[in-house]
C-alpha positions as CSV (number, residue, x, y, z in Angstrom):
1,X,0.0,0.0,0.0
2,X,1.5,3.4,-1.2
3,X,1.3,6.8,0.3
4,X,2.6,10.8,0.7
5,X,3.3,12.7,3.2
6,X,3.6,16.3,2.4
7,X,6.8,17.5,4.3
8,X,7.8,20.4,2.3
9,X,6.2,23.4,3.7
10,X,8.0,26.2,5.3
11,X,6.1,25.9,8.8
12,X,6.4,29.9,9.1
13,X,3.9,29.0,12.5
14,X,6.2,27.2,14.3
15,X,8.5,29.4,14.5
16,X,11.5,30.0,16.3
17,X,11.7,26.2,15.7
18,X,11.6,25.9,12.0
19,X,14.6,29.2,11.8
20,X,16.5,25.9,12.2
21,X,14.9,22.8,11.8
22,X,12.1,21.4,9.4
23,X,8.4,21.3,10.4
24,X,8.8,17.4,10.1
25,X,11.2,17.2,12.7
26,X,9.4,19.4,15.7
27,X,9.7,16.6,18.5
28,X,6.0,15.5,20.3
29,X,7.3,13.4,23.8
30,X,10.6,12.4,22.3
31,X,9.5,11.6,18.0
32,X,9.0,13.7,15.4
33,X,5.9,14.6,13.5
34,X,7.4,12.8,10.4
35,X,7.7,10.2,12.6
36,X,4.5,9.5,14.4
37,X,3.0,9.9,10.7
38,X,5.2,7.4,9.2
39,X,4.3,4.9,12.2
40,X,0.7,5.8,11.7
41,X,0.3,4.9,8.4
42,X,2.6,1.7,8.6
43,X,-0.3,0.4,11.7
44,X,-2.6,0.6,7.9
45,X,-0.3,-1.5,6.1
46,X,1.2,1.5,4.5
47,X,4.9,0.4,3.7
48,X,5.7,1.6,1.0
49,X,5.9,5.7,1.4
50,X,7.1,9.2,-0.8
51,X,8.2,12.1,1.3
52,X,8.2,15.6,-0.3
53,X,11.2,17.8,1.0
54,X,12.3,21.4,0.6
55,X,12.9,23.2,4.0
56,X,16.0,22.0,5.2
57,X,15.5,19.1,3.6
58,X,18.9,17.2,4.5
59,X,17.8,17.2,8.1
60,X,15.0,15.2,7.1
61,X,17.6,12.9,4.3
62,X,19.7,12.1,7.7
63,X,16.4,11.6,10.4
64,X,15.3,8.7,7.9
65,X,19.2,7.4,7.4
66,X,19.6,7.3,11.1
67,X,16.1,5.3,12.0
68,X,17.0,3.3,8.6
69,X,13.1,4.4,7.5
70,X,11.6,3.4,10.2
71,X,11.4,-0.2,8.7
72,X,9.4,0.6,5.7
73,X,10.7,1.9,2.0
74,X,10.6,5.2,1.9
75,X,11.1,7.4,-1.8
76,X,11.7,11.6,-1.6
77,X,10.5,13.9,-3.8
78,X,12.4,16.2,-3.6
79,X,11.1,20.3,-4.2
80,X,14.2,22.0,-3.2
81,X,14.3,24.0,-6.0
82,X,10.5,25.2,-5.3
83,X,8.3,24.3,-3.0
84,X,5.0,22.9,-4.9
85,X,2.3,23.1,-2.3
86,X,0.0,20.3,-1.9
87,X,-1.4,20.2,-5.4
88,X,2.0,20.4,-7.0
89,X,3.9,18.2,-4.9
90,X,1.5,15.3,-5.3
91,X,1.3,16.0,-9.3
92,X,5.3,15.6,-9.1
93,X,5.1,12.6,-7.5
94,X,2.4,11.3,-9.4
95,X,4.7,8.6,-11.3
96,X,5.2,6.8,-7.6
97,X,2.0,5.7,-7.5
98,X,0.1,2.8,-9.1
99,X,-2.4,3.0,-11.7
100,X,-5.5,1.1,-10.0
101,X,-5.0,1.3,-5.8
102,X,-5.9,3.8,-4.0
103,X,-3.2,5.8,-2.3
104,X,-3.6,8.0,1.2
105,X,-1.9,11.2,1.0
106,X,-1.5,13.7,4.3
107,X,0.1,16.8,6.5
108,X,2.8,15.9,8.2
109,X,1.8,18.9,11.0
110,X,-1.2,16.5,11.5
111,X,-2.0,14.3,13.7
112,X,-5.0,11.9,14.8
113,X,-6.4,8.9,16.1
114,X,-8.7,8.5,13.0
115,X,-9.2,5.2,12.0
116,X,-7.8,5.0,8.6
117,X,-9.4,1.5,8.1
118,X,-12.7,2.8,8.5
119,X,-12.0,5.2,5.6
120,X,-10.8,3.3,3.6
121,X,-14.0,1.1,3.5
122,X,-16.2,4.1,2.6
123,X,-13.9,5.2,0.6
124,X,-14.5,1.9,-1.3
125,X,-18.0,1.5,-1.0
126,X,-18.7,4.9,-2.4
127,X,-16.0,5.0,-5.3
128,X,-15.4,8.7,-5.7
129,X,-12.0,10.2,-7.0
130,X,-11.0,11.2,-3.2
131,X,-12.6,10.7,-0.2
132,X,-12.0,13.8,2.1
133,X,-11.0,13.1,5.7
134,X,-13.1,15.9,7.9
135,X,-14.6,16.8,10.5
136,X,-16.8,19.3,13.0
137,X,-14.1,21.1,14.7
138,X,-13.3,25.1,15.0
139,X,-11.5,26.2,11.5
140,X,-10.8,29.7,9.5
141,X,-11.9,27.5,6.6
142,X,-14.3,24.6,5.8
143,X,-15.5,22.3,2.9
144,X,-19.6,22.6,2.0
145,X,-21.3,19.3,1.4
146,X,-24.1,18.0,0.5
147,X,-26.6,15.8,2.3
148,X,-24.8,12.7,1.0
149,X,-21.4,14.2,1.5
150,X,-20.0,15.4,-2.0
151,X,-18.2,17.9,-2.3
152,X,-20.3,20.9,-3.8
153,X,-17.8,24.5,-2.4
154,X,-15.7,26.0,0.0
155,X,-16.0,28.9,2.9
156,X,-13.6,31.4,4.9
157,X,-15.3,31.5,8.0
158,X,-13.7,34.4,8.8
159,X,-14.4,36.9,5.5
160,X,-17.7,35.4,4.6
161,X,-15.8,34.4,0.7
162,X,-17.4,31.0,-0.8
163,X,-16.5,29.3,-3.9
164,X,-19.4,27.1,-5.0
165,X,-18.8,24.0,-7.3
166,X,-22.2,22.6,-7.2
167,X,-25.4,24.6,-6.2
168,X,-27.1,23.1,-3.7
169,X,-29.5,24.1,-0.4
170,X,-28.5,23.2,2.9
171,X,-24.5,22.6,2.5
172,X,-22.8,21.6,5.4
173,X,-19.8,23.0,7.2
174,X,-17.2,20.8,7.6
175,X,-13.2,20.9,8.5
176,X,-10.6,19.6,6.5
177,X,-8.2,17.0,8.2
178,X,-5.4,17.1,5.6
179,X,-6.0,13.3,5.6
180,X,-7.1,12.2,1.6
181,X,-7.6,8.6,0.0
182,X,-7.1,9.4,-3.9
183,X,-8.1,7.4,-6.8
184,X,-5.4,7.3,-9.1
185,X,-7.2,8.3,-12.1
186,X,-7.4,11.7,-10.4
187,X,-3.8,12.6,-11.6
188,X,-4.7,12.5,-14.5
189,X,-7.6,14.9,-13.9
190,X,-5.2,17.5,-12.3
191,X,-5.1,20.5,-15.0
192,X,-2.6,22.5,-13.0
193,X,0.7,23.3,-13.0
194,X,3.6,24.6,-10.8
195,X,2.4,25.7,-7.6
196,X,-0.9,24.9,-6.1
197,X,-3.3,23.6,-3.7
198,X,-5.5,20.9,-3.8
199,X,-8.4,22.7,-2.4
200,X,-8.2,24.0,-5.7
201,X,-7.7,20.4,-7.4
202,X,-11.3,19.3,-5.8
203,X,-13.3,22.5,-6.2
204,X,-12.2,22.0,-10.2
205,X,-13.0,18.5,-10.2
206,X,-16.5,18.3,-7.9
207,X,-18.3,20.1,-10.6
208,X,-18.2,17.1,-12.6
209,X,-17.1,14.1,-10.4
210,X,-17.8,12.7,-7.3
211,X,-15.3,14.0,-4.5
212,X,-16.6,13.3,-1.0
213,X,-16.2,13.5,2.5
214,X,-15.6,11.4,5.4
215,X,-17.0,12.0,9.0
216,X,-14.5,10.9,11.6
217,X,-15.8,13.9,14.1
218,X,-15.1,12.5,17.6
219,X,-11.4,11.5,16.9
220,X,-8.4,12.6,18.0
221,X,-7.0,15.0,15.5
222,X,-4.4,18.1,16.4
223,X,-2.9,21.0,13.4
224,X,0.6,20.6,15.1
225,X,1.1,24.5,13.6
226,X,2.1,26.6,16.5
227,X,4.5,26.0,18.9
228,X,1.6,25.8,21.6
229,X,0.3,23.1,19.6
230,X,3.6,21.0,20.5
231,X,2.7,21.3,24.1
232,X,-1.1,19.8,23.5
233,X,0.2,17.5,21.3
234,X,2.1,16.0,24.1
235,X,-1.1,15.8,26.6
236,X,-2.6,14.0,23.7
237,X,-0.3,11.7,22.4
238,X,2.3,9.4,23.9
């Protein structure tokens, strides 16, 4: 089973920390984010794993060397030249992945109890391109779906700006998890280039195709942004 972890952003929030050190590597009771990720999905039977890189990416090269993967095979893409947010780094790493299985893809500033298992069975039941992991939880920004969970828009809390894929009545506010289980053929689909975000990838795409979302409120989950997200992180997770 194949999967990304997108390890390449800045992490301008955590701050003084990332002056000197990649996001990946901010420590939670002793391992690093990359690490409790790369454990998490491995508990899934995720063992076979791409890493994008760009900030201070040879700290990250040498954390893997020295924990020899952390048992798993593990690929980089590397974007030191650029950094390709989410949208871009997954389309540069596209050629990693196999044509038919699906593949999970997630923050490496996130983590959560969610049961990735469970996910994955709706994620198959349902078939859309990408099954959204989200839930009810206090964000700037949130996906609007549907009564049967597609994806139909998207809304800043905070300024009131929507972008609507699908009209519908009733949407519901959700939060995004930074947890996705992608179809394949959805590479493909991806009509972007350079630099962008996948938010953008699924508001394109749900005007036509089925892109859906995945209740898992009532989990653990944590944005490990800030640095006073390090210290909850560590009252929530061994």
């Amino acid at each position: 089973m194949k999967a990304m972890i997108l390890a390449a952003g800045l992490g301008t929030r955590l701050k003084p920390f990332t002056d000197y050190h990649p996001k990946a590597l901010a420590p939670v009771n002793g391992k690093s984010l990359l690490q409790r990720n790369i454990e998490y999905l491995k508990s899934y039977g995720y063992d076979n794993i791409i890493v994008n890189v760009h900030h201070m990416a040879d700290q990250i090269l040498a954390h893997l060397e020295q924990h020899q993967n952390f048992g798993i095979s593990i690929t980089i893409s590397d974007e030191s030249d650029a950094v390709l947010e989410t949208g871009g780094g997954l389309k540069k790493a596209a050629w990693f992945f196999d044509a038919t299985e699906p593949f999970c893809l997630m923050n490496v500033d996130i983590l959560t109890d969610l049961n990735l298992k469970d996910m994955l069975q709706y994620h198959q039941q349902h078939q859309p391109l990408a099954t959204l992991g989200v839930s009810h939880r206090h964000s700037s920004r949130c996906f609007l779906f549907d009564r049967q969970m597609h994806l139909c828009g998207w809304r800043n809390r905070q300024s009131g700006e929507e972008r609507i894929s699908v009209q519908e009545s009733n949407l519901q506010e959700y939060s995004f998890s930074g947890i996705h289980l992608i179809n394949p053929k959805l590479l493909k689909l991806m009509k972007h280039d350079g630099k962008f975000s996948m938010v953008d990838v699924y508001l394109d795409l749900a005007k036509t195709e089925s892109i859906m979302g995945f209740d898992h409120s009532g989990c653990l989950l944590l944005d490990v942004g800030k640095p006073e997200s390090i210290a909850e992180a560590e009252t929530m997770f061994d």
